[in-house]
GUKEKOL-277050 format. One line per 8 residues: their letters; for each residue x, y, z of C-alpha. Coordinates in steps of 0.1 Angstrom, whole numbers. Last residue first. Layout:
residues N
A = X,Y,Z; ... $
***
This chain:
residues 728
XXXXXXXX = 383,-242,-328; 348,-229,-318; 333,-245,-286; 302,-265,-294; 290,-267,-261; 269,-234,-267; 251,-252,-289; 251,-245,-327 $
XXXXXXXX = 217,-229,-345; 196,-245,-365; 159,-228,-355; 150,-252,-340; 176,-269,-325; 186,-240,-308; 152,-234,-296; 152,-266,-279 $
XXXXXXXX = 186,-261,-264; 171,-229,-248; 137,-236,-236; 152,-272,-221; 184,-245,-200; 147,-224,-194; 128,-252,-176; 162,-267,-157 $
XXXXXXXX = 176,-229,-145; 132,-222,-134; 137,-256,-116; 164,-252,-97; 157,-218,-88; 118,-231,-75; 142,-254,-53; 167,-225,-40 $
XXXXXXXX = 138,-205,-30; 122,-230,-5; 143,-220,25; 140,-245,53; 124,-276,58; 93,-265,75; 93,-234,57; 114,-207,64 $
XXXXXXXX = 123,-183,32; 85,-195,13; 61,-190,45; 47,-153,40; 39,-156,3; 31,-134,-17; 57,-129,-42; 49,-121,-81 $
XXXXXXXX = 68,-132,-107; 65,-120,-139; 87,-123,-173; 95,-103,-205; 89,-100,-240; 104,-69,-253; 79,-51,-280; 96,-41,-314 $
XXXXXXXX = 78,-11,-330; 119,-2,-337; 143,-29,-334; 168,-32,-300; 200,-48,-311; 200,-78,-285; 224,-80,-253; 198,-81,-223 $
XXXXXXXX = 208,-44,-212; 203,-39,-249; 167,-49,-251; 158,-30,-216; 170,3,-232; 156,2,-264; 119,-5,-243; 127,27,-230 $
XXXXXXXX = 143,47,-260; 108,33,-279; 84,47,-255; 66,28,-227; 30,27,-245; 36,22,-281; 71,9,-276; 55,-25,-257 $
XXXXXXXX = 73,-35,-228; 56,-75,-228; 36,-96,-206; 46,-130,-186; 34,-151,-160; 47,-174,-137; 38,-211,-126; 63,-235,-113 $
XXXXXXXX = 74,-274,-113; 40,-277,-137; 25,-310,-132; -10,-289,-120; -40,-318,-107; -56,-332,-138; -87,-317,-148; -88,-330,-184 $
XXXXXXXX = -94,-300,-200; -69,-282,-183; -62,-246,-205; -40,-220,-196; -17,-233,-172; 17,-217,-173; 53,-224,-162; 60,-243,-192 $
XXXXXXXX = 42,-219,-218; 61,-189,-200; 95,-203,-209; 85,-204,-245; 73,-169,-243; 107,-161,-226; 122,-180,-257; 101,-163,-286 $
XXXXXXXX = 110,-128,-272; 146,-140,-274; 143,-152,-309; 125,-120,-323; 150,-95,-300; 179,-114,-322; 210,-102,-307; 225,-139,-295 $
XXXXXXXX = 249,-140,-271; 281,-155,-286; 289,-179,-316; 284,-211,-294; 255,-201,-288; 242,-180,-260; 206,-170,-251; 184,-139,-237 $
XXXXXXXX = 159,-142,-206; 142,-116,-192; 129,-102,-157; 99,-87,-141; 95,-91,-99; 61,-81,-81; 68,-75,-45; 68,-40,-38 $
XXXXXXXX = 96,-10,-53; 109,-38,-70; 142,-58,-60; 173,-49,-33; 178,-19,-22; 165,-31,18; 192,-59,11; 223,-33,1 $
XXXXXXXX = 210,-10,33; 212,-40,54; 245,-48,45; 260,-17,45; 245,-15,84; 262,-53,90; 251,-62,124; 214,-69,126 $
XXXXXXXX = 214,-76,88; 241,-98,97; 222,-116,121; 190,-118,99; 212,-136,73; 225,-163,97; 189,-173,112; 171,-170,71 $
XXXXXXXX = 199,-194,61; 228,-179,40; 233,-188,4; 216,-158,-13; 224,-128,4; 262,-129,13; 277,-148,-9; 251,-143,-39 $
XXXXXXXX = 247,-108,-31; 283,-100,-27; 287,-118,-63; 265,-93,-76; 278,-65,-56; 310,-73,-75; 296,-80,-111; 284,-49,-110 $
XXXXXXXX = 316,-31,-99; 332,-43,-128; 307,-31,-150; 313,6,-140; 285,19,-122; 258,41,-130; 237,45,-95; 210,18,-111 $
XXXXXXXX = 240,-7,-121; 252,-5,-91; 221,-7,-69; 204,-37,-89; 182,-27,-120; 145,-33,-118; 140,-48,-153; 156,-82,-144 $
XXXXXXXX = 184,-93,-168; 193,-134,-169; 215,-146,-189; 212,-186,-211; 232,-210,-216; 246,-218,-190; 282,-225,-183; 290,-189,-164 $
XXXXXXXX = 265,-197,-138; 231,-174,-145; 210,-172,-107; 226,-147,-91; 194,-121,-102; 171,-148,-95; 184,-153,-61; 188,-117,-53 $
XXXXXXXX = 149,-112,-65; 140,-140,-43; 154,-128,-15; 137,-96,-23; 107,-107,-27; 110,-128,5; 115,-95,27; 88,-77,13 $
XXXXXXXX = 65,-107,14; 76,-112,53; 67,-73,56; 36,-83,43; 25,-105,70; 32,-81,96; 20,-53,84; -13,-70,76 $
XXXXXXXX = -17,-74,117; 8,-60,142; 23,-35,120; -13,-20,107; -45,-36,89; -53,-57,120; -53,-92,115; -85,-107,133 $
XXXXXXXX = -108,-81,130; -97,-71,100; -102,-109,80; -134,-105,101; -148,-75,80; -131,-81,48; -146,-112,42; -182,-97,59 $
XXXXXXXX = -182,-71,37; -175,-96,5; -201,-113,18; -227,-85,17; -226,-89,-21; -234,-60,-45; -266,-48,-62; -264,-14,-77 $
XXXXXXXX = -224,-9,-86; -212,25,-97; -219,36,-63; -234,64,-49; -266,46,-40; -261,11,-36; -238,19,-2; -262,30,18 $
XXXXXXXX = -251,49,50; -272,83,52; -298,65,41; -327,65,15; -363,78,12; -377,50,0; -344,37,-14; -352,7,-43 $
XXXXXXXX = -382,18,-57; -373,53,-45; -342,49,-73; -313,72,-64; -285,78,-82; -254,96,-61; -226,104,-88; -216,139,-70 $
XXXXXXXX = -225,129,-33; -195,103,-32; -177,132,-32; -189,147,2; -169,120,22; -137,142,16; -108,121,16; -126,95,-8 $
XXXXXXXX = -119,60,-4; -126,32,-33; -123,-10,-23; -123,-39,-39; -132,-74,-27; -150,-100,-54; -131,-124,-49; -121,-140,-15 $
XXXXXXXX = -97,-114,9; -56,-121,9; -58,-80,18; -28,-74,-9; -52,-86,-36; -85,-91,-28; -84,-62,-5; -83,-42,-35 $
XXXXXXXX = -73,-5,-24; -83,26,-49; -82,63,-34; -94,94,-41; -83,129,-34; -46,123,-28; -29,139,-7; -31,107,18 $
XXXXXXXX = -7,89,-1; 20,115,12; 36,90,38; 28,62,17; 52,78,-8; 77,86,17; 79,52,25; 83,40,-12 $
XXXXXXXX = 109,65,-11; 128,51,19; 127,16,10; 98,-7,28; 110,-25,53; 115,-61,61; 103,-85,88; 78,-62,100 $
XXXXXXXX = 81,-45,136; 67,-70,164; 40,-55,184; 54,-42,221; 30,-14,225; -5,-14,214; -27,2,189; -4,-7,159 $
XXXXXXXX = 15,19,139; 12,21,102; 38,16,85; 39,-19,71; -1,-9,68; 7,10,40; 12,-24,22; -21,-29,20 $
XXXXXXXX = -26,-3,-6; 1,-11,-33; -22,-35,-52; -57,-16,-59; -37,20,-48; -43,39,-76; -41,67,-58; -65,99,-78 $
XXXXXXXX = -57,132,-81; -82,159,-85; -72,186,-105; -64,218,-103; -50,247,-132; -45,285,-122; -10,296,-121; -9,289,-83 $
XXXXXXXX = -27,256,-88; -3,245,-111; 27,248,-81; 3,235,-56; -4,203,-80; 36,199,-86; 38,191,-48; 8,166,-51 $
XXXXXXXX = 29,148,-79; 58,153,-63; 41,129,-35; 23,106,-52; 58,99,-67; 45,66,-83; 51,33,-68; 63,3,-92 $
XXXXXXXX = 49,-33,-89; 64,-36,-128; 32,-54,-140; 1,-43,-117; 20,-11,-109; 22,-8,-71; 8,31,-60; -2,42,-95 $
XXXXXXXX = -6,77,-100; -37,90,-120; -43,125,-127; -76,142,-131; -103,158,-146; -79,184,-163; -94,213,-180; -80,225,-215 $
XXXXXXXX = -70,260,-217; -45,252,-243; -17,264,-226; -24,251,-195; -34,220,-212; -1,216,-231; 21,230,-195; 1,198,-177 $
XXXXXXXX = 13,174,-205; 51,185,-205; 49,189,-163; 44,150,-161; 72,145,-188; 92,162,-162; 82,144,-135; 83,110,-151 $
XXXXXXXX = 53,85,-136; 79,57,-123; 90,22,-137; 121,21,-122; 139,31,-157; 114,62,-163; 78,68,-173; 64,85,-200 $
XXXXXXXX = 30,104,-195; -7,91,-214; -29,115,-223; -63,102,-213; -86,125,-245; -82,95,-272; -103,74,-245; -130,94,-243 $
XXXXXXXX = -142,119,-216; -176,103,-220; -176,85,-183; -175,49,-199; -148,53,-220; -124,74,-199; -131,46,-172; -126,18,-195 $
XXXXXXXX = -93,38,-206; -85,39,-170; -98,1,-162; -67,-15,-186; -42,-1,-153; -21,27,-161; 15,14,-169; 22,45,-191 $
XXXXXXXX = 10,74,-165; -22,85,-167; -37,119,-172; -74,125,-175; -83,154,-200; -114,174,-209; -122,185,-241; -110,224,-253 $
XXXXXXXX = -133,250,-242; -154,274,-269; -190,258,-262; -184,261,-227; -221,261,-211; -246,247,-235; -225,224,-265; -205,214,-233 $
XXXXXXXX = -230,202,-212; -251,186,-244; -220,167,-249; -213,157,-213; -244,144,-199; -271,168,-189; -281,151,-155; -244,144,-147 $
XXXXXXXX = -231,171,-163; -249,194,-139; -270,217,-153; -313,205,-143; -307,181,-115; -282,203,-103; -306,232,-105; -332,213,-83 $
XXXXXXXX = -310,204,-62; -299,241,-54; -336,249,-52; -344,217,-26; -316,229,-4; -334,262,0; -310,293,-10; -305,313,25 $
XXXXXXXX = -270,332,11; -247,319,38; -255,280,44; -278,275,15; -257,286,-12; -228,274,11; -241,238,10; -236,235,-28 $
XXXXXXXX = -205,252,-30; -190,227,-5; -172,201,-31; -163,228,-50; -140,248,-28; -128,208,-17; -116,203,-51; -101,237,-59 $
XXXXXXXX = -117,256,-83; -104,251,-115; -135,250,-143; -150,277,-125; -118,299,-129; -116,288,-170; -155,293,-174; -143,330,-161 $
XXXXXXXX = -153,346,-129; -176,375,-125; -209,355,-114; -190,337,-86; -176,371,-71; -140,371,-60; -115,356,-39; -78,347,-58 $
XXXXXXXX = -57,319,-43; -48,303,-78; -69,282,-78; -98,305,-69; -118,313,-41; -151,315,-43; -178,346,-38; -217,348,-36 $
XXXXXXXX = -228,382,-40; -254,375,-64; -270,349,-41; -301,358,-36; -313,359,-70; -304,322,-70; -348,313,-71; -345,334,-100 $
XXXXXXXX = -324,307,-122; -306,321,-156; -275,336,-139; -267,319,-108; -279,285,-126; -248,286,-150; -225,292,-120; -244,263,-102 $
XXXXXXXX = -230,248,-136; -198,257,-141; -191,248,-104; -200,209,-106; -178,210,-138; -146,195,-121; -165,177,-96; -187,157,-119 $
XXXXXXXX = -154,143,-140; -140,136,-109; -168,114,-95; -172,92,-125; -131,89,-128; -136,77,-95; -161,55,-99; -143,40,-127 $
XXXXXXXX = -114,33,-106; -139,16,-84; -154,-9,-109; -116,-18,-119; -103,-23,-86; -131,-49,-76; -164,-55,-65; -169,-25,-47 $
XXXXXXXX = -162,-19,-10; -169,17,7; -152,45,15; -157,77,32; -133,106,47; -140,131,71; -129,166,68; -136,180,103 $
XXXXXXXX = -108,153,113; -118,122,132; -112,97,106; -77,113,94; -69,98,56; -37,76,60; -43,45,41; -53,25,70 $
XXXXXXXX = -74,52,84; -92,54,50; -94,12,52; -112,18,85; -139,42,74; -146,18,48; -149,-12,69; -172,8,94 $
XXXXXXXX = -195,17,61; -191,-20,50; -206,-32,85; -232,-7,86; -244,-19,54; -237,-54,61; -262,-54,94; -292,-34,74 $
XXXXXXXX = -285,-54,41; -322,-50,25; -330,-22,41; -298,-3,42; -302,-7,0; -279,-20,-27; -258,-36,-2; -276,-71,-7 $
XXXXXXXX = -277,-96,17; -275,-131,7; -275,-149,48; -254,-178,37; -229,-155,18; -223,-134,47; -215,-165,71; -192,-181,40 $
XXXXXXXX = -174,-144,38; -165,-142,75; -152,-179,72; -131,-176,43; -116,-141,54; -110,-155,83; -92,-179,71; -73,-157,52 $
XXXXXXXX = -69,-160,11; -40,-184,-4; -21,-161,-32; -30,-134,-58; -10,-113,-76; -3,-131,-109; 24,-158,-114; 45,-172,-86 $
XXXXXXXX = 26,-204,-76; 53,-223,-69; 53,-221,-31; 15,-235,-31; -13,-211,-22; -29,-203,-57; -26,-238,-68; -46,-230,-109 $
XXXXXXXX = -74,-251,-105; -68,-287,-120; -82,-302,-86; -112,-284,-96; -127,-314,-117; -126,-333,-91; -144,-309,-65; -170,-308,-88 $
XXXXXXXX = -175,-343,-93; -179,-347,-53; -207,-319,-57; -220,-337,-78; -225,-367,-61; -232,-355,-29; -264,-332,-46; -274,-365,-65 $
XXXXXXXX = -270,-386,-27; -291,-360,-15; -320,-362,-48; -322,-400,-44; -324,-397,-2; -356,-370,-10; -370,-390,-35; -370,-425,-15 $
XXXXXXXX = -391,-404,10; -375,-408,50; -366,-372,52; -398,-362,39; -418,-386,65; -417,-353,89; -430,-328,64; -403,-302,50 $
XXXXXXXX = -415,-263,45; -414,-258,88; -442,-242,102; -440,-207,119; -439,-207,154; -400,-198,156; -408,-165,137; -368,-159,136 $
XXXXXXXX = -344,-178,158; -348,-208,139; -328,-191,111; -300,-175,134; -290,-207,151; -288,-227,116; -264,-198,107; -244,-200,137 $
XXXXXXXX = -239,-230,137; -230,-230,97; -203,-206,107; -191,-223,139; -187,-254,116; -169,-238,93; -143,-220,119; -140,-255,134 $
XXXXXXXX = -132,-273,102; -108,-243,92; -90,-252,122; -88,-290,122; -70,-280,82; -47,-260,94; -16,-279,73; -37,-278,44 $
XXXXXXXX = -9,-287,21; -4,-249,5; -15,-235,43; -51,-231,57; -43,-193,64; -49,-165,90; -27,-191,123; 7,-191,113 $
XXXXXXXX = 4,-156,108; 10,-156,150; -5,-122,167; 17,-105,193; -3,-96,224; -26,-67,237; -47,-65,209; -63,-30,210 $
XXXXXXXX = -97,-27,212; -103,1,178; -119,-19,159; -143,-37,182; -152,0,189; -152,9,154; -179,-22,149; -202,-12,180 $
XXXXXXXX = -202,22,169; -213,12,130; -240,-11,146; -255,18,166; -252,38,136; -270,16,120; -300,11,145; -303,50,143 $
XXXXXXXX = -301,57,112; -325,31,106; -347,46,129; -343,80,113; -360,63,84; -390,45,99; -394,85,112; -394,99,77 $
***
């Protein structure tokens, strides 16, 4: 025990030293020109010097330790025909290795436009280099006692990002996993152990002796009722509010004297954890409906790996509509929770995605939450959960920094994604990827929890592993035993040296903001009356979203091109300065974030065509040429630009919605139909003022040369007249 309280000790004396490098203010404007190497390697001398501080400072750390103890090499080693054999091997290899990943996929070039990823910080590189060489592992404080206390500070910092108060009497916990699949798991994990946590200390109230003392224990309900644990329903139990449940364990020892050790003891024995969720079931609510999770329609693939996994089963996520922007629908929303109301029929949870991984859309976390008080009064909770994994970092373009004078971002976020990230901290759980939005080397996710008690619901511990445990390791309520200490130290210094608020992160997203949307109004401009092709993106633009006549489309559209599209970054910021109607058009502008979807249809010389088959055939066309999916030769990328592509499916989105989107782009919509469609996504900073200028009107060029090919060569496929041939 006392071996133990010294690690506390030496790790909270790391954590305090982190937060307080944390929380030193920067008292000048940071330059984004220095967190990345550049598509060309423009800051190449810098990376060299980062390297070479990292492998100085590794070398320095080995010989620091047991500096009497002999060294593994003899002298005459170095000099061994062997030794120089087996170097110049290593060399060699490692050259052919670097050859053959020249065909990588360029994340960081201006063309690069595909999936959301982009160039990753310097610092990110460097802080996860110095991890790697040291191997810790944040299975255990003892085997990572630095990176533990390091991911526990990061953790506590990406809550603050996201809005959850650090030094409130509630405090929150997070921790880094290896991606936002492994933590939305987690969370469904966590939920699903909340929401019966109550049934069974309930369960152990009536059968267990050493609860005798406890008869009189009371809880308040969801709906705002107090009354005596042993007289409430399964359906009560099964509803008390998250935080209600959370602390029913403590308050059997806190006001009715039950030793800690008895109320684990019947955990281990009822929970569904220990029982798992058939045998729970089959024992304590033999007569309640299955469990739901509820998702909306662009759920990530991890929720019905999630609904797998935990036993809830994937038939039992019910899956709610969503509308034109991309949104969780309200009122379908209320449709699914009135069913299990009805029905009696527990809900684990509902999802809303904060940045869609295909339409980047951000759901109304806050009706949502609103709709959750309403429920509550009539008897059903649930936990909801952010799925934050791309949307996250972005909350940092409203986050205030920690000293006066920082530069606002480049571009704001719209009023509703604002209020969103306003209400963000609502939710009970939260998933962030800083390998996404945080420009941090893979693997780098992230879950936060508002209360730092839920973690406590899927602790495992192994003494092999723990001996005795700590407060602070990671390994042990996580869905992830061993885990890299890199990926700490990644996130770590990429924090340190861009601050996760306006001044930092902010910053360099706004500039994504603001070039998403330039290059939205450039794509959406992009169709000249003789091609042969249209262009349709799925986020509408302001008049066609507010209903107007098609006359006043084509209006703002040719405003945009005049007034958006063809003006240098210098002239366009001036009359965003000056021009309020102008700004507000621009801040409409694009998707909710910065991931872009769009269609192509074609014309003939007989019209637009209405075929959904042929235009799905030429957007997947178009894909093939801006894709790279196989490089066996390991030549460097030819391809002028790189997107990617998926498809509104009438399974999942609905058949009105996909009917919808196929008759915006001019086809006769056919039932169990999919719409092909196309991705961009824009991360980078640079691409509106490069070195030369605006970079936009190039990769336009090219995606109006790729498709114009796409087109004339499906034409002559499938025999069909060019739209040169003019009729008559």
């Amino acid at each position: 025990m006392k071996s133990h309280s010294r690690l506390e000790a030496r790790l909270g004396a790391i954590v305090k030293d982190v937060q307080d490098r944390f929380d030193q203010p920067t008292t000048r404007p940071l330059s984004p020109d220095a967190w990345f190497l550049g598509g060309h390697a423009e800051n190449e001398a810098l990376l060299r010097a980062l390297l070479s501080e990292v492998i100085d400072g590794h070398v320095s750390n080995r010989r620091a330790y047991a500096r009497d103890d002999p060294d593994f090499l003899y002298e005459d080693d170095y000099d061994s025909e062997e030794f120089a054999r087996t170097k110049d091997l290593l060399l060699q290899n490692l050259r052919g290795l670097n050859d053959k990943l020249k065909g990588s996929i360029p994340v960081a070039s201006y063309r690069n436009q595909s999936h959301m990823y982009w160039d990753v910080t310097l610092p990110g590189v460097a802080g996860y280099i110095a991890g790697m060489l040291h191997n810790q592992n944040q299975a255990a404080a003892e085997g990572s006692p630095v990176t533990t206390a390091l991911e526990y500070a990061v953790g506590q910092q990406l809550c603050d990002m996201l809005g959850y108060d650090v030094t409130g009497a509630t405090k929150p916990w997070g921790h880094i996993t290896v991606g936002g699949t492994i933590a939305n798991v987690e969370a469904v994990w966590a939920a699903r152990n909340l929401r019966f946590q109550a049934v069974a200390l309930a369960h152990a109230l009536r059968v267990d002796p050493a609860f005798a003392d406890a008869a009189n224990i009371t809880l308040r309900t969801a709906d705002g009722r107090r009354e005596r644990m042993a007289s409430l329903s399964d359906w009560d139990l099964l509803n008390i509010p998250v935080d209600d449940a959370l602390d029913l364990p403590q308050r059997f020892t806190r006001t009715c004297g039950i030793p800690e050790q008895a109320v684990k003891a019947a955990l281990d024995r009822f929970s569904v954890q220990q029982m798992g969720l058939l045998d729970f079931y089959r024992t304590m609510l033999p007569e309640t409906p299955a469990p739901a999770m509820i998702v909306p329609a662009t759920a990530h693939y991890s929720w019905p790996r999630g609904a797998g996994i935990s036993g809830l089963g994937i038939r039992h996520m019910l899956p709610v509509a969503v509308d034109l922007d991309g949104r969780m629908d309200m009122v379908a929303l209320r449709h699914v929770l009135d069913n299990c109301l009805s029905e009696k029929r527990p809900v684990v949870m509902v999802v809303a995605v904060i940045g869609s991984t295909r339409e980047s859309a951000v759901d109304p976390i806050g009706e949502i939450a609103d709709i959750r008080d309403e429920y509550r009064e009539m008897g059903l909770d649930f936990v909801i959960h952010a799925d934050a994994a791309w949307g996250g970092y972005f909350r940092s373009m409203v986050k205030p920094p920690k000293f006066l004078g920082a530069d606002s971002p480049q571009s704001r976020l719209s009023d509703y994604v604002e209020h969103q990230f306003a209400a963000l901290p609502r939710a009970d759980s939260i998933t962030v990827d800083p390998h996404k939005a945080g420009f941090i080397p893979y693997p780098a996710g992230a879950l936060c929890y508002r209360n730092g008690a839920m973690p406590g619901l899927i602790t495992v511990v192994a003494d092999v592993v723990y001996h005795g445990g700590s407060a602070m390791t990671m390994g042990a309520c996580a869905l992830a035993g061993s885990s890299p200490g890199a990926s700490t130290t990644a996130v770590y210094l990429s924090h340190l040296c861009i601050p996760p608020d306006k001044s930092g992160y902010g910053k360099l997203l706004g500039r994504c903001v603001h070039n998403a949307k330039r290059f939205y109004a450039a794509l959406v401009t992009m169709a000249r009356a003789d091609d042969p092709f249209v262009i349709v993106p799925f986020k509408r633009i302001p008049a066609e979203a507010a209903g107007k006549t098609a006359v006043e489309q084509r209006e703002e559209l040719a405003l945009i091109e005049e007034r958006i599209v063809g003006l240098s970054e210098e002239v366009l910021k001036e009359q965003l300065d000056h021009d309020p109607d102008l700004a507000a058009l621009f801040e409409a502008l694009g998707p909710d974030l910065t991931v872009i979807n769009y269609a192509f249809n074609f014309r003939t010389a007989d019209g637009l065509n209405t075929d959904p088959a042929l235009m799905n055939e030429l957007n997947l066309a178009i894909f093939r040429a801006c894709s790279i999916e196989e490089n066996e030769t390991y030549e460097v990328p030819r391809q002028e630009l790189i997107l990617t592509q998926a498809a509104f499916d009438p399974e999942v989105y609905g058949q009105e919605f996909c009917n919808i989107f196929a008759r915006r782009l001019g086809v006769d919509p056919q039932d169990g139909v999919p719409v092909d469609y196309l991705i961009s996504t824009m991360q980078n900073a640079w691409i509106t003022n490069t070195s030369v200028g605006n970079f936009i009107p190039e990769l336009i060029d090219a995606l109006r040369g790729i498709v114009t090919r796409e087109v004339q060569a499906l034409v002559h496929r499938h025999g069909l007249p060019p739209l040169q041939e003019k009729k008559g």
